[in-house]
NUGUTOR-95847 format. One line per 4 residues: their letters; for each residue x, y, z of C-alpha. Coordinates in nm, 3 decimals. Example, Ala and Ser with C-alpha at 12.3 -4.5 7.8 and 13.67 -1.06 7.14 Angstrom:
2
as = 1.230,-0.450,0.780  1.367,-0.106,0.714
//
This chain:
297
xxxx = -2.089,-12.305,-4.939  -1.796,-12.127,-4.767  -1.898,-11.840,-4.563  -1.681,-11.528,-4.588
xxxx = -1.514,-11.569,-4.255  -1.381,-11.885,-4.370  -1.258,-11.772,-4.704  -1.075,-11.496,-4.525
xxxx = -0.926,-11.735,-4.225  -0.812,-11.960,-4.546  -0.643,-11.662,-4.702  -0.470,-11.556,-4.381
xxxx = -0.376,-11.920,-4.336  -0.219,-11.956,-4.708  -0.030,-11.604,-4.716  0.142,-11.715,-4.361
xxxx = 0.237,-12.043,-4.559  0.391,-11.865,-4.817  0.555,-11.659,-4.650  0.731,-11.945,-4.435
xxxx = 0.742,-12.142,-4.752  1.138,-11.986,-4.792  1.278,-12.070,-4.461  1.139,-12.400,-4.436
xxxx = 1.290,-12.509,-4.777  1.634,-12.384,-4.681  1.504,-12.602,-4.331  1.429,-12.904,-4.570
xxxx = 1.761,-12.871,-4.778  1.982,-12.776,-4.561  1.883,-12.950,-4.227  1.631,-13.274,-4.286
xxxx = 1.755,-13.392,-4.549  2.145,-13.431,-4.436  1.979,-13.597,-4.136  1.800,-13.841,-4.370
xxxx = 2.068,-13.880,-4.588  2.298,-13.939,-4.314  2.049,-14.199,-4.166  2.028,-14.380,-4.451
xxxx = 2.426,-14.385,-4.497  2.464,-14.514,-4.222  2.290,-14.839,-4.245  2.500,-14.903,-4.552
xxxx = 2.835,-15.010,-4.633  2.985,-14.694,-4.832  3.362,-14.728,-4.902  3.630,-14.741,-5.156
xxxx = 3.552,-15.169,-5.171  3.169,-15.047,-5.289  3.095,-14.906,-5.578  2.766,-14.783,-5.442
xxxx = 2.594,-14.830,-5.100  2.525,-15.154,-5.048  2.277,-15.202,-4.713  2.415,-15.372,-4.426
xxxx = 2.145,-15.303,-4.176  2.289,-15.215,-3.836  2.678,-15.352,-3.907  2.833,-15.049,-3.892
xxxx = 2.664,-14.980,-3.563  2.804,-15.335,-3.393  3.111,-15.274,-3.529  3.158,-14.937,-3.347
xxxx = 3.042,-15.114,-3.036  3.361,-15.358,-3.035  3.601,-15.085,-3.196  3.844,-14.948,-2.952
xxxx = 3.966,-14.659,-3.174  3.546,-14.540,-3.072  3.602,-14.605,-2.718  3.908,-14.427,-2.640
xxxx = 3.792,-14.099,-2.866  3.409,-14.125,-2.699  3.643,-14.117,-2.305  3.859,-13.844,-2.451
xxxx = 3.515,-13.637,-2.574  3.382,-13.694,-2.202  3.706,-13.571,-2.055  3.756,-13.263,-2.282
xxxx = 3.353,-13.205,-2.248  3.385,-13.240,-1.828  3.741,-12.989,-1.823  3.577,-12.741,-2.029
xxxx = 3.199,-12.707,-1.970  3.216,-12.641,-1.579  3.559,-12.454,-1.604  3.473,-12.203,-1.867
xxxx = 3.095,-12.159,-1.705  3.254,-12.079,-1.364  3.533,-11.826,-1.502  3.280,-11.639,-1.714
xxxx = 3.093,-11.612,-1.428  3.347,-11.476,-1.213  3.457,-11.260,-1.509  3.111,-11.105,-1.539
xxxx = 3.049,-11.082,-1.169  3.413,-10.841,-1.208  3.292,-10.653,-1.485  2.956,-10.571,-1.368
xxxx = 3.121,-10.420,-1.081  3.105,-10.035,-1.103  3.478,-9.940,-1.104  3.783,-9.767,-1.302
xxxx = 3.802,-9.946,-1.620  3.497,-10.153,-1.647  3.496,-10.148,-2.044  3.870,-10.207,-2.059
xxxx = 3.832,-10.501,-1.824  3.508,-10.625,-2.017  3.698,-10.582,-2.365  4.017,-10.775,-2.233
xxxx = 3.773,-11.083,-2.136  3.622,-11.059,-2.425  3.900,-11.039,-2.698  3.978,-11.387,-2.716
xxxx = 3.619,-11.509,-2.831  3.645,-11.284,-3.123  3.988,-11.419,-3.267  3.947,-11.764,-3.500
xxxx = 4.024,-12.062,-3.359  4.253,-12.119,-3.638  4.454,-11.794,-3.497  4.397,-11.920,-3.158
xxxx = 4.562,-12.254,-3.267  4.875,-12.112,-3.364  4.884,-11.906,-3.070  4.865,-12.173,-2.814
xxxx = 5.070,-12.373,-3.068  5.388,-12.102,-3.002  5.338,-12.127,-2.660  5.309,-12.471,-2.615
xxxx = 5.601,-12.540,-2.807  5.895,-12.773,-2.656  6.214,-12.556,-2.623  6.130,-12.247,-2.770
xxxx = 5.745,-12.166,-2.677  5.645,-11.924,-2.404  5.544,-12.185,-2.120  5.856,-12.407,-2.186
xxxx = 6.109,-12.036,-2.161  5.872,-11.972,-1.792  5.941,-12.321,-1.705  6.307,-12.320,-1.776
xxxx = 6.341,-11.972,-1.611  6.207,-12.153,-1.310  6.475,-12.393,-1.348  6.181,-12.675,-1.409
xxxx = 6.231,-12.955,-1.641  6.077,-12.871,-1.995  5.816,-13.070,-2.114  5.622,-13.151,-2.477
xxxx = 5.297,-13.064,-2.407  5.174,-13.137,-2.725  5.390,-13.505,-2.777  5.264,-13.633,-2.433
xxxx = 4.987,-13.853,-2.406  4.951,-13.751,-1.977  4.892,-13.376,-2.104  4.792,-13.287,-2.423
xxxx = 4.453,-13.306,-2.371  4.539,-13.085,-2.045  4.712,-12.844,-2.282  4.365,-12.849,-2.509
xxxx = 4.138,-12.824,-2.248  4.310,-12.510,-2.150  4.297,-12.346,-2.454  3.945,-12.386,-2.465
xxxx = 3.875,-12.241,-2.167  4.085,-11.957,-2.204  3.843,-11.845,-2.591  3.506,-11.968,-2.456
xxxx = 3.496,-11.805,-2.104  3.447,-11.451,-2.261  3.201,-11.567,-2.473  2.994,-11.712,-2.164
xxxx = 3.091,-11.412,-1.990  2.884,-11.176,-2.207  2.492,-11.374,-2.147  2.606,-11.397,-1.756
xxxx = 2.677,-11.015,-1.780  2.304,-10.915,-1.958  2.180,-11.198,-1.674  2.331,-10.990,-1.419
xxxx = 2.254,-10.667,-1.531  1.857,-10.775,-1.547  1.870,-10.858,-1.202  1.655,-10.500,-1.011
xxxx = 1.904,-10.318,-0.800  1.661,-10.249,-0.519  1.704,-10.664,-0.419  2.087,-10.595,-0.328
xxxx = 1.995,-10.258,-0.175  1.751,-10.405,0.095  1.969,-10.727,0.118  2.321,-10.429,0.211
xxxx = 2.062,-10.283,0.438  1.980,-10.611,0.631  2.386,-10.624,0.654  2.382,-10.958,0.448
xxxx = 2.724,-11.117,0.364  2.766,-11.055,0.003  2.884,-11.474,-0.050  2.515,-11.556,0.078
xxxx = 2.375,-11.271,-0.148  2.564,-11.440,-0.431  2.457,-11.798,-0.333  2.084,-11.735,-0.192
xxxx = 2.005,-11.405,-0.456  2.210,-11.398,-0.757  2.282,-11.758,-0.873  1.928,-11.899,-0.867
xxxx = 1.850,-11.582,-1.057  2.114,-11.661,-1.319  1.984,-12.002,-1.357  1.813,-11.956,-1.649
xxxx = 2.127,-11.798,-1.856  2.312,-12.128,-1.702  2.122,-12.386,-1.838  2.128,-12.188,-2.193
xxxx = 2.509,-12.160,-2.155  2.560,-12.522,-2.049  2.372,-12.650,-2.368  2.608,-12.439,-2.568
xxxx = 2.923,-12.522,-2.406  2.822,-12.895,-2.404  2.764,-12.823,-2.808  3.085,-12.653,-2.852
xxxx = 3.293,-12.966,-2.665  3.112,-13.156,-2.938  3.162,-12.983,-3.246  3.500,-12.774,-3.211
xxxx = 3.769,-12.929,-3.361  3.987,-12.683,-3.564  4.221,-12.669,-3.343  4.329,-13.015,-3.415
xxxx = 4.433,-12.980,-3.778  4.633,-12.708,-3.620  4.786,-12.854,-3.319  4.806,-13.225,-3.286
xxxx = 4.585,-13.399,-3.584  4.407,-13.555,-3.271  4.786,-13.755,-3.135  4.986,-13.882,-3.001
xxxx = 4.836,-14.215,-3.060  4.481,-14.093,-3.072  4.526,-13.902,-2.734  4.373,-13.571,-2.816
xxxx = 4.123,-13.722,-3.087  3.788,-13.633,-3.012  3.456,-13.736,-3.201  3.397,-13.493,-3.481
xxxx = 3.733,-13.499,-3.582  3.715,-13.860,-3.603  3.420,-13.858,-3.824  3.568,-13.630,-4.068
xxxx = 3.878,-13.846,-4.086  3.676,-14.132,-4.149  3.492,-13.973,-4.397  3.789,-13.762,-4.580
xxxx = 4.091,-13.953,-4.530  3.981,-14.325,-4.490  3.631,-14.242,-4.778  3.387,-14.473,-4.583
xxxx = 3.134,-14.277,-4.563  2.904,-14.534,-4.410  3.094,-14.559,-4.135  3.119,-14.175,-4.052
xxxx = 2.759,-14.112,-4.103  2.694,-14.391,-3.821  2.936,-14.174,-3.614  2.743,-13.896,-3.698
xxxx = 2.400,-14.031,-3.552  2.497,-14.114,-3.207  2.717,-13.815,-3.171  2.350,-13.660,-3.281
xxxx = 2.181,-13.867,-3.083  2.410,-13.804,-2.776  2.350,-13.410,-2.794  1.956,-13.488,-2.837
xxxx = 1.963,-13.681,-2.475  2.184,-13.450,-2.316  2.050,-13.131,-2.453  1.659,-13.309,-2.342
xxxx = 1.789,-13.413,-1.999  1.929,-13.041,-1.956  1.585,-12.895,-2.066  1.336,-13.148,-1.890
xxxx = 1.523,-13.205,-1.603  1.726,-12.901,-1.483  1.470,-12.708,-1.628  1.175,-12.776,-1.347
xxxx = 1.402,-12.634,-1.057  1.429,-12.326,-1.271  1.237,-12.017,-1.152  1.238,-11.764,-1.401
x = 1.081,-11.458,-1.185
//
């Protein structure tokens, strides 16, 4: 016999599950079962040859392993992922350090760093893509006006990543800019007040005082810019369709062209898991290793 303290805890318990019971079957559909699906995919052979998925165990997994096409877009992923993280965490730094600042213009100066995050990268393609272009964009016209040879930024295997990595930077350093500026802005006044009246320098206030306080907004950021090198890739179809000669191909844009213009969806659903998989170990190194040298207060 059930005594009426457990009835009610029961009832408590069963109205919480139904009122979760939405969200975690849009989880179910939406997020576990790709992953499962994806999974199983991937231990399959599913191309044009097969007329359904026929399982092949771990095949398309060795064959990655001796493809160089993989190789050279994993090296370009690391590249774009080691130009962009630390460059745009540093400038949105700086830029929030600026705009925190109490002087003539702040919001001006804050909406000018911010603007570019809120265009779309498709816009943002097509800007860069004027600029960049040979002859008649904006950087060859300042090159040629400093009688410099012209160059194809975007047909050049020695700088088109360059050219991408900058772009990058320039739309995700506002974006960074903004959790640096609420970090900043929760940081008590009175610390820099008694630090100006000790006559401290204000580069060992910012290195002893105001970075290890930001800390915590740095590790979130770095997860998310470490995401975005990952899964940003619109700028391709715009710019370069990942050339010349697989120069600016990077690994999302890889799987979809496996999957959508080559149809073997076996072997972009392998692609998928260890680009999955690679996010997993960094994003768990980043949260159970930086995270102990983190003080929050």
């Amino acid at each position: 016999m059930l005594s009426k303290r457990s009835i009610l805890a029961w009832k408590n318990n069963a109205f919480a599950w139904l009122l979760l019971a939405p969200s975690l079957l849009f989880l179910f559909l939406f997020t576990f079962y790709p992953i499962g699906r994806t999974l199983w995919l991937s231990l399959h052979q599913a191309d044009l040859a097969a007329p359904a998925p026929l399982f092949i165990g771990a095949d398309n997994y060795k064959w990655l392993a001796g493809d160089g096409l993989f190789w050279k877009v994993m090296q370009n992923n690391l590249w774009f992922a080691i130009g962009t993280v630390p460059t745009s965490l540093a400038l949105g730094l700086a830029m929030a350090v600026l705009a925190n600042k109490a002087i003539r213009g702040t919001s001006f100066i804050r909406v000018s760093f911010f603007y570019p995050t809120m265009i779309p990268m498709i816009a943002v393609a097509n800007i860069w893509l004027f600029i960049y272009t040979p002859q008649y964009g904006l950087l060859s016209r300042l090159v040629k006006s400093m009688s410099l040879q012209d160059m194809n930024w975007l047909g050049s295997q020695d700088v088109v990543m360059w050219a991408m990595i900058v772009m990058i930077v320039w739309k995700e350093a506002g974006y960074f800019m903004i959790f640096y500026l609420a970090g900043l802005q929760n940081i008590s006044p009175e610390i820099y007040e008694s630090t100006r009246v000790d006559g401290v320098s204000r580069w060992k206030v910012f290195r002893k005082i105001t970075f290890p306080l930001l800390m915590p907004t740095t590790l979130f950021v770095s997860i998310v810019a470490l995401t975005n090198s990952f899964k940003l890739v619109d700028h391709l179809m715009i710019m370069t369709k990942g050339g010349p000669d697989n120069a600016s191909n990077l690994l999302l844009y890889h799987i979809y062209e496996t999957a959508f213009s080559f149809w073997d969806q076996g072997m972009a659903s392998a692609l998928t898991i260890i680009m999955v998989a690679i996010l997993l170990l960094l994003a768990a190194f980043q949260f159970f290793g930086l995270d102990k040298r983190i003080h929050y207060e």
